[in-house]
C-alpha positions as CSV (number, residue, x, y, z in Angstrom):
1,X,-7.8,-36.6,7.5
2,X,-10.7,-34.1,7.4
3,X,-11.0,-32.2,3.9
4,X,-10.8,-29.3,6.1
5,X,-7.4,-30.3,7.3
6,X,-6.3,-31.2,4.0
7,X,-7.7,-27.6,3.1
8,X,-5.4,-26.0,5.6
9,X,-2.5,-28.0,5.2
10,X,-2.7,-27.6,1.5
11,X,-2.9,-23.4,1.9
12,X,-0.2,-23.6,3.9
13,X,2.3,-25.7,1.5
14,X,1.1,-22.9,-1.4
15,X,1.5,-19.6,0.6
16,X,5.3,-21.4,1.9
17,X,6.4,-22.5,-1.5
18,X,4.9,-19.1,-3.1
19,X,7.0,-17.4,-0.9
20,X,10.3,-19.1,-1.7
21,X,9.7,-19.2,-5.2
22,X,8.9,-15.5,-5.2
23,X,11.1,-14.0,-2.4
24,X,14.5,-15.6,-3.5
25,X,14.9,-14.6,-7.0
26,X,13.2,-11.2,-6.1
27,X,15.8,-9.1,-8.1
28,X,15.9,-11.5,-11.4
29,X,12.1,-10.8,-11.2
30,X,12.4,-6.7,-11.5
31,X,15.1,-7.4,-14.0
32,X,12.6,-9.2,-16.2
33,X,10.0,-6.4,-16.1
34,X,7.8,-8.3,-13.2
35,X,6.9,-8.3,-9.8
36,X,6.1,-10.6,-7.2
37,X,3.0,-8.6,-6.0
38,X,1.8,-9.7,-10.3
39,X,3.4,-13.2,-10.0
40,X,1.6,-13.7,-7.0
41,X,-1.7,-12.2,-8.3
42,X,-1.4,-14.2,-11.3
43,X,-0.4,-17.5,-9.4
44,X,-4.0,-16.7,-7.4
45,X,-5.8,-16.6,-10.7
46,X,-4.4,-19.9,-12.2
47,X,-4.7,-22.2,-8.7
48,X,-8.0,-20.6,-7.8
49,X,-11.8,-21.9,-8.8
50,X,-11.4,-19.9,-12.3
51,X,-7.8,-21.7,-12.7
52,X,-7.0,-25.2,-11.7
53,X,-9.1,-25.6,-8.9
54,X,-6.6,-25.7,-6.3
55,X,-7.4,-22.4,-4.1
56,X,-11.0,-22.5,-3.3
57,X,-11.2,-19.3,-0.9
58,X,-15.5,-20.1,-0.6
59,X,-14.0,-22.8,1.9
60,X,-13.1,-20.1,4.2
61,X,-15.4,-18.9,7.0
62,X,-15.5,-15.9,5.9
63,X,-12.9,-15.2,2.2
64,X,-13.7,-11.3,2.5
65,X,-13.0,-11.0,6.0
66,X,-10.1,-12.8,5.9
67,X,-8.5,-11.2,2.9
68,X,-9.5,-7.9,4.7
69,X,-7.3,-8.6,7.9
70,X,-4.4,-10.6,6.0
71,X,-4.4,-6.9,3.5
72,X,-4.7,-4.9,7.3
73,X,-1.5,-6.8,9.0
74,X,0.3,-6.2,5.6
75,X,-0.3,-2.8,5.3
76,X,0.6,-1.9,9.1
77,X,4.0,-4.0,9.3
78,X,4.5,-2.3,5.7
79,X,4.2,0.7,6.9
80,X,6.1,0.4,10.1
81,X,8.5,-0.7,7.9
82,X,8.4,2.7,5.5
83,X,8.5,4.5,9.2
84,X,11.7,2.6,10.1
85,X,13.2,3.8,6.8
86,X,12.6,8.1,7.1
87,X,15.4,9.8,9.1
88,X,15.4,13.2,10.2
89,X,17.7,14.4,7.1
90,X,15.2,12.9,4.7
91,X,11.9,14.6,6.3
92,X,13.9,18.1,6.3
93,X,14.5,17.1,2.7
94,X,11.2,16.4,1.2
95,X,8.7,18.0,3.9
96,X,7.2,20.4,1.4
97,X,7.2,18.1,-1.3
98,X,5.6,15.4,0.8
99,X,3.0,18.1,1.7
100,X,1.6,18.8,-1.4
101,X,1.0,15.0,-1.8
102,X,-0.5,14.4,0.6
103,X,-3.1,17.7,0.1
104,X,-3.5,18.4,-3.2
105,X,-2.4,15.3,-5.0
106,X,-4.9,13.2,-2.5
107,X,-7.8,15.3,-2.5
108,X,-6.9,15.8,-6.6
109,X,-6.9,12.0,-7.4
110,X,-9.9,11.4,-5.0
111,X,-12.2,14.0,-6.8
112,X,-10.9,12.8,-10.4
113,X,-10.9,9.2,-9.6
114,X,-14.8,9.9,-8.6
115,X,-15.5,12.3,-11.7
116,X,-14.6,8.9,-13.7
117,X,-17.1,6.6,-11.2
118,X,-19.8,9.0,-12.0
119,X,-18.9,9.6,-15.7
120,X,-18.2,6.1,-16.9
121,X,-20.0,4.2,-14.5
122,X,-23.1,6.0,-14.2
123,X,-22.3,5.7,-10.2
124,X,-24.5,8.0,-8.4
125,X,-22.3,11.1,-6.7
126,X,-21.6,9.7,-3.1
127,X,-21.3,5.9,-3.9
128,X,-18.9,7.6,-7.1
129,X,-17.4,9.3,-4.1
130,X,-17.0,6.3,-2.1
131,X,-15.3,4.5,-4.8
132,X,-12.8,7.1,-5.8
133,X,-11.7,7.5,-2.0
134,X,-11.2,3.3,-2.0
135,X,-8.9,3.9,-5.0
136,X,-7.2,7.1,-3.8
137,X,-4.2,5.9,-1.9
138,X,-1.0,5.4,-3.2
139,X,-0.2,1.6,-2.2
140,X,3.3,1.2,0.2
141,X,3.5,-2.3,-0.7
142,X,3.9,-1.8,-4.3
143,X,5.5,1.5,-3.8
144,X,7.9,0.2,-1.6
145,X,8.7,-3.2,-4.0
146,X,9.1,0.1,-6.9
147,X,12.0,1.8,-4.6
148,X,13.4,-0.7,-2.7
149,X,16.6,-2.9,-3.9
150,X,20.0,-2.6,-6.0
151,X,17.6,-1.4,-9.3
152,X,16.2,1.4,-7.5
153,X,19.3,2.5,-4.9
154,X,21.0,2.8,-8.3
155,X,19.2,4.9,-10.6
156,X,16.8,7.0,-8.1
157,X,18.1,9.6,-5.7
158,X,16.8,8.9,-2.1
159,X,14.6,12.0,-2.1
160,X,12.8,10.7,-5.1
161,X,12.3,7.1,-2.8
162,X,12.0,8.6,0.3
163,X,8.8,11.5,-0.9
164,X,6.8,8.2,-2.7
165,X,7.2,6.4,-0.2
166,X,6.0,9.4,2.7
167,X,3.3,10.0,0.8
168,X,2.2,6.1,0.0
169,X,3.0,5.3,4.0
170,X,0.7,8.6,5.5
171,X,-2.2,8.9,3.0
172,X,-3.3,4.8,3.1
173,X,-4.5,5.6,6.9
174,X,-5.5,9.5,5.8
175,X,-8.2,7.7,3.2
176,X,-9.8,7.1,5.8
177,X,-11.7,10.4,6.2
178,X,-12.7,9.9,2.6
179,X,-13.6,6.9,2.8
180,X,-15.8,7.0,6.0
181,X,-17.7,10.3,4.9
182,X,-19.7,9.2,1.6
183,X,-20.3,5.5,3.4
184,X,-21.7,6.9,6.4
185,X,-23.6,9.6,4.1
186,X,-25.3,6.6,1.9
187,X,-25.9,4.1,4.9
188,X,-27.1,7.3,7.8
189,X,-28.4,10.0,5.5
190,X,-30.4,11.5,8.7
191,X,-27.5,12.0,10.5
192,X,-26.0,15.7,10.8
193,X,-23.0,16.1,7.9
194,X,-20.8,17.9,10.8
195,X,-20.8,14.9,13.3
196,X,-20.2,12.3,10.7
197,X,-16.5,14.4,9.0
198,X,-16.4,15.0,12.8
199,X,-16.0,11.2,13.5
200,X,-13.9,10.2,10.5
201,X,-11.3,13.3,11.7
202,X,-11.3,12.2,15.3
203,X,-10.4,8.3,13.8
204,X,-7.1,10.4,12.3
205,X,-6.4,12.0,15.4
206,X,-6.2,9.3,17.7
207,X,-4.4,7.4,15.5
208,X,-1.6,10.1,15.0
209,X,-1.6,10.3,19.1
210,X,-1.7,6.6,20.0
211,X,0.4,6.1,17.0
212,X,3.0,8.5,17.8
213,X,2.9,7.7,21.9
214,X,3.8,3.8,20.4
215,X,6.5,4.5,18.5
216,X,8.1,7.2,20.9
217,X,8.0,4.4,23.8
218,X,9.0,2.0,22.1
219,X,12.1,3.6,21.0
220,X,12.7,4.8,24.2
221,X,12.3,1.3,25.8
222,X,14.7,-0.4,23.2
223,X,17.3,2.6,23.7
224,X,17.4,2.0,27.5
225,X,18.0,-2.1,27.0
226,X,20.5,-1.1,24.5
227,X,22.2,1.0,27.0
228,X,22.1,-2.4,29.6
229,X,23.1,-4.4,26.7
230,X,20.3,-6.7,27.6
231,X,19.0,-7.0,24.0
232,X,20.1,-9.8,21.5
233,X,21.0,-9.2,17.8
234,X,17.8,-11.4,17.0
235,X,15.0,-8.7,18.7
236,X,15.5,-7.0,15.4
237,X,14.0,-9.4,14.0
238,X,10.5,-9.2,15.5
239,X,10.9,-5.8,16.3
240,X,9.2,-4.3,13.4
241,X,6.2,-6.6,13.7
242,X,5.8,-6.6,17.2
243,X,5.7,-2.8,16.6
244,X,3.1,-2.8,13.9
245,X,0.6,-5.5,15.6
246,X,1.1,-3.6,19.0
247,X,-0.3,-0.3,17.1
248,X,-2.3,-1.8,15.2
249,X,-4.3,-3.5,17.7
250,X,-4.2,-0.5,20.1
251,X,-5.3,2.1,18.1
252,X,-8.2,-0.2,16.4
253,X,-9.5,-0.8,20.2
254,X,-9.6,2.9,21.2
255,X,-11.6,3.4,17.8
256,X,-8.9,4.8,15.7
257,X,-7.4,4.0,12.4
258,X,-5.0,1.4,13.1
259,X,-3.0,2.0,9.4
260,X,-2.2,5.8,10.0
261,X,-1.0,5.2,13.8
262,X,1.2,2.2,12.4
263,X,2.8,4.4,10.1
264,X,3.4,7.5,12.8
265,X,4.9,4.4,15.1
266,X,7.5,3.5,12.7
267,X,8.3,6.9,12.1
268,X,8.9,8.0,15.5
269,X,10.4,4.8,16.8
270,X,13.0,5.4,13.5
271,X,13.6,8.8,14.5
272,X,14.2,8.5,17.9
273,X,16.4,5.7,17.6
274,X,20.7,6.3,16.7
275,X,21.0,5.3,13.0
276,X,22.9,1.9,13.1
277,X,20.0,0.5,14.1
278,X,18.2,1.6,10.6
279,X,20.1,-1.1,8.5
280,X,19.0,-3.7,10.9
281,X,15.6,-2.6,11.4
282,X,15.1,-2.1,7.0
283,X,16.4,-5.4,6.3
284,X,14.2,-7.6,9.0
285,X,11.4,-5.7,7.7
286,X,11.8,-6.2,4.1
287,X,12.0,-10.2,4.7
288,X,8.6,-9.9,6.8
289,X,6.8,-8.0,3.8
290,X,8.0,-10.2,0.8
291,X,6.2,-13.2,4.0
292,X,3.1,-10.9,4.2
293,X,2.8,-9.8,0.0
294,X,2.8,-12.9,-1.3
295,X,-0.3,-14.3,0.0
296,X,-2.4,-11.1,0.1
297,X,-2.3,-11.3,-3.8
298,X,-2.7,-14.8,-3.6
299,X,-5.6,-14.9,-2.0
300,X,-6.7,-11.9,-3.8
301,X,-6.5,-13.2,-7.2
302,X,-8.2,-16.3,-6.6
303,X,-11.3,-14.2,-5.3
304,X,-11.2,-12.0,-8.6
305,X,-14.9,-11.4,-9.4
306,X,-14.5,-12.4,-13.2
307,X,-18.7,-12.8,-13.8
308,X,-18.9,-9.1,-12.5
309,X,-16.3,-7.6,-14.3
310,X,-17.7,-9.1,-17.6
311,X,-21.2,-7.7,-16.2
312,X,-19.3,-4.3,-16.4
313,X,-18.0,-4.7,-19.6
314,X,-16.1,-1.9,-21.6
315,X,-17.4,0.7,-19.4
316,X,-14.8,-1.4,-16.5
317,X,-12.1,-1.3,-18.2
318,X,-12.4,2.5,-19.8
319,X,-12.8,3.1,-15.5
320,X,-9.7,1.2,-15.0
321,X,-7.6,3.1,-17.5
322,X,-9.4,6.5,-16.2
323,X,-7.9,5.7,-12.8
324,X,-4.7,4.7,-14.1
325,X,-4.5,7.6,-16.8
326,X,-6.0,10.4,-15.4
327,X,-6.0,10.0,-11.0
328,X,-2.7,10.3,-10.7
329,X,-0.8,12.3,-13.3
330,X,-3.0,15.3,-13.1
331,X,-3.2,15.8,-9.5
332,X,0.9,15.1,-8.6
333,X,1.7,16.9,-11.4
334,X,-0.9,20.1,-10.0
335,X,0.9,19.4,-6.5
336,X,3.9,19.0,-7.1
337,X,4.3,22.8,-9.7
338,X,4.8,24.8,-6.6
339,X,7.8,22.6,-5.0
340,X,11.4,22.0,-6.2
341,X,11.2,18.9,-7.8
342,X,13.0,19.0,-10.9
343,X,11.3,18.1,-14.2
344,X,12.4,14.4,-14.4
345,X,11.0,13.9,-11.0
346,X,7.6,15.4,-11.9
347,X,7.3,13.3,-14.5
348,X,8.2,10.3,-12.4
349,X,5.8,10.5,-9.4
350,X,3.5,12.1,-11.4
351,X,3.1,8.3,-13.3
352,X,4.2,6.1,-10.1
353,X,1.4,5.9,-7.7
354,X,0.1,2.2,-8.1
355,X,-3.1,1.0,-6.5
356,X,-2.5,-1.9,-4.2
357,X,-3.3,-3.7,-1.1
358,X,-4.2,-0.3,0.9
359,X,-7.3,-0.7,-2.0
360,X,-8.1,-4.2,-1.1
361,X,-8.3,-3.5,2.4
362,X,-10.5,-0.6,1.8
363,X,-12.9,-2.3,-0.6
364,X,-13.7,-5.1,1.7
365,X,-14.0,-2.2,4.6
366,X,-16.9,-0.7,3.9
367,X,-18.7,-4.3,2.7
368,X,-19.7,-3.9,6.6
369,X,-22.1,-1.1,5.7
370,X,-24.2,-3.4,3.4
371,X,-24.6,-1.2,0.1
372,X,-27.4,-2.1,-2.5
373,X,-24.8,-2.0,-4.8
374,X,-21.9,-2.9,-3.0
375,X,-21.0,-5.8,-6.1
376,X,-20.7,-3.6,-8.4
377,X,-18.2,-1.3,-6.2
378,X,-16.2,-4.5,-5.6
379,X,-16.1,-5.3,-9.5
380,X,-14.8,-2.3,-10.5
381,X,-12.7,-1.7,-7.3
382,X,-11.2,-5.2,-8.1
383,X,-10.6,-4.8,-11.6
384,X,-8.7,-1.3,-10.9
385,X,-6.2,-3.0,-8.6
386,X,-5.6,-5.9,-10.6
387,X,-4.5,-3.7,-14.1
388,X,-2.9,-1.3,-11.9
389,X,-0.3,-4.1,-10.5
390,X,-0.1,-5.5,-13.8
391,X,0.6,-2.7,-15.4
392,X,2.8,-0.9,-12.7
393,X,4.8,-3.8,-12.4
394,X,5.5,-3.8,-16.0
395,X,6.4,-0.4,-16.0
396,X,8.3,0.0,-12.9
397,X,12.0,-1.6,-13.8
398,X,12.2,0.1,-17.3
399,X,10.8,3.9,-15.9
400,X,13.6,3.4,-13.0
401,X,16.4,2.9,-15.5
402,X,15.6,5.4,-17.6
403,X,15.7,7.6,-15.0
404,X,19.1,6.8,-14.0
405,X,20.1,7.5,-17.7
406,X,20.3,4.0,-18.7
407,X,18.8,1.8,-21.6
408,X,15.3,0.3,-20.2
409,X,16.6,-2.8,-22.6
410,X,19.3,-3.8,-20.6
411,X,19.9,-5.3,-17.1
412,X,21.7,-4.4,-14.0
413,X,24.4,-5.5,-13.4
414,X,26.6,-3.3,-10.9
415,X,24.8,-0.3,-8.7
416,X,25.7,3.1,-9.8
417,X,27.5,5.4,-7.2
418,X,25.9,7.5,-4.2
419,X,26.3,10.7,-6.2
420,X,22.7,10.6,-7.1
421,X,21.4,10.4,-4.1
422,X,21.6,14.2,-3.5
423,X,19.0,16.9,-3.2
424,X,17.6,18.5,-6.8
């Protein structure tokens, strides 16, 4: 056998026992103050070239590309998935709360993010700009590991679960804009400022029209086999990733942003559809994600650029602590003053907004427009991500029990009742 069969087959028996051993004690693994995005990231490190040797991602065609489209697929069937979980009752719930996130929290965490590029990194103002609009988003994938499950059902109220995880599912394909402006600025500076924000805005708007023309079909179409009874129970399990490659694919061929209109889909195809399909739907999705997460970090921590992050030295990890420290609190907190989120709640999505796979995607994204100093951006772009999960995931199971009044020390052992899940 070919080393490049053994290659193959050997990724494949990782990524399926990764999987396994990740996916199936999932809820012992938020009980211990982990994750399986950080046990998967950290199993990357120790079988990749740094580690034991095992993962050797310089054997692929292309490592960036690949982890590029493997983060793109996870983040649309994610956030099909988040779609597929928002009902009418929770929109009307936490419109105006979701607003401000996605407005003044986002353009908030994007300038601050970039004030910290600039003033700890030296970067120059756009490419400082570029790099705060990679690290902008709030990740669905970790978001969605944070409020999904018996830990978080029991101790946060659904509005809580349902506004992170709006804002994390609508502002990974809005980045877009800011990520497309300072790129195009540092690789066409001739070109008129009007027609390049012009270009990244029309990207959003097709992708909210395709998007939402997807998902409305789509629902439309299952409703109408439903009604002939010519669907079996199994459909539902495809369904949500049928959904988010259709959209994904469609919107990326007519030139739009493929994330956004995958989030949209799910959206309308969940509120267009009765409700007892929503339990079917959130379940088959779940399983497809925990099959998508686990080799995205994978992969991603066996590409971690160690040689440039010790080329960055103090000043990368004083950046990484700026983004953690100072990108999010400030700006949700600012956002969210107006609304009628009560104090605890501040305080909680003020901290939770991790930096994920939506920022892997969009680091290897703009590698296409060949910046001078397009290392460095991936070094401290890398090294962001990588304490954010580690330290999100750390945080995440105690902050979640001590919001449902309980000790962070102890473990869950029965869900509490549904009386918290009402509106503050």
């Amino acid at each position: 056998m070919s080393r490049r069969g053994v290659s193959i087959d050997l990724v494949l028996i990782l990524v399926g026992a990764a999987v396994f051993a990740l996916g199936l004690p999932s809820n012992i693994i938020k009980r211990l103050w982990l994750s399986v995005p950080l046990l998967a990231l950290l199993a990357g490190v120790l079988l990749g070239p740094e580690g034991l040797g095992v993962v050797k991602p310089d054997r692929l065609h292309d490592e960036h590309k690949v982890l590029e489209e493997l983060a793109r697929v996870t983040l649309a069937v994610s956030l099909v998935g988040v779609g597929l979980q928002i009902t009418r009752a929770d929109l009307r719930l936490i419109w105006k709360r979701a607003a401000s996130l996605l407005t003044i929290a986002m353009v908030g965490m994007w300038l601050l993010t970039s004030l910290g590029a600039w003033l700890v990194l030296g970067l120059e103002p756009w490419l400082a700009l570029l790099l705060g609009a990679i690290l902008t988003p709030t990740d669905p994938v970790v978001a969605s590991a944070l409020v999904t499950g018996r830990l978080a059902e029991g101790n946060l109220p659904r509005w809580l679960r349902r506004s992170l995880q709006v804002e994390a599912g609508a502002n990974d394909g809005l980045a877009l804009v800011f990520v497309l402006v300072p790129a195009l600025v540092l690789t066409l500076p001739g070109d008129d400022a009007g027609t390049i924000a012009g270009e990244a805005i029309g990207q959003v708007v097709l992708a909210l029209i395709v998007g939402a023309a997807i998902g409305a079909s789509a629902a439309k179409v299952v409703d109408l086999a439903e009604d002939h009874q010519a669907t079996s129970g199994g459909f539902f399990l495809v369904s949500a990733l049928a959904l988010a490659l259709l959209t994904l694919g469609a919107v990326h061929a007519l030139g739009g942003t493929g994330i956004l209109g995958a989030f949209v889909a799910g959206l309308l195809f969940s509120l267009m559809l009765e409700e007892r399909y929503a339990q079917q739907l959130e379940e088959t999705q779940d399983g497809l994600q925990q099959l998508l997460v686990v080799p995205v970090f994978l992969l991603f921590g066996s590409m971690l650029p160690w040689d440039g992050w010790v080329e960055l030295g103090w000043t990368g990890l004083a950046f990484a602590a700026w983004a953690l420290i100072i990108r999010r609190p400030a700006a949700a907190a600012l956002a969210l003053a107006p609304t009628d989120t009560p104090r605890r709640g501040v305080a909680f999505l003020s901290w939770y907004g991790p930096i994920g796979v939506a920022a892997i995607y969009y680091t290897l994204f703009v590698e296409r427009y060949a910046l001078e100093e397009f290392d460095r951006l991936f070094a401290a772009s890398t090294l962001a991500i990588a304490v954010s999960v580690l330290v999100f995931s750390l945080s995440a199971t105690p902050g979640v029990r001590r919001y449902g009044g309980r000790s962070p020390w102890t473990t869950l052992r029965h869900p509490l009742t549904d009386g918290i899940d009402k509106a503050p």
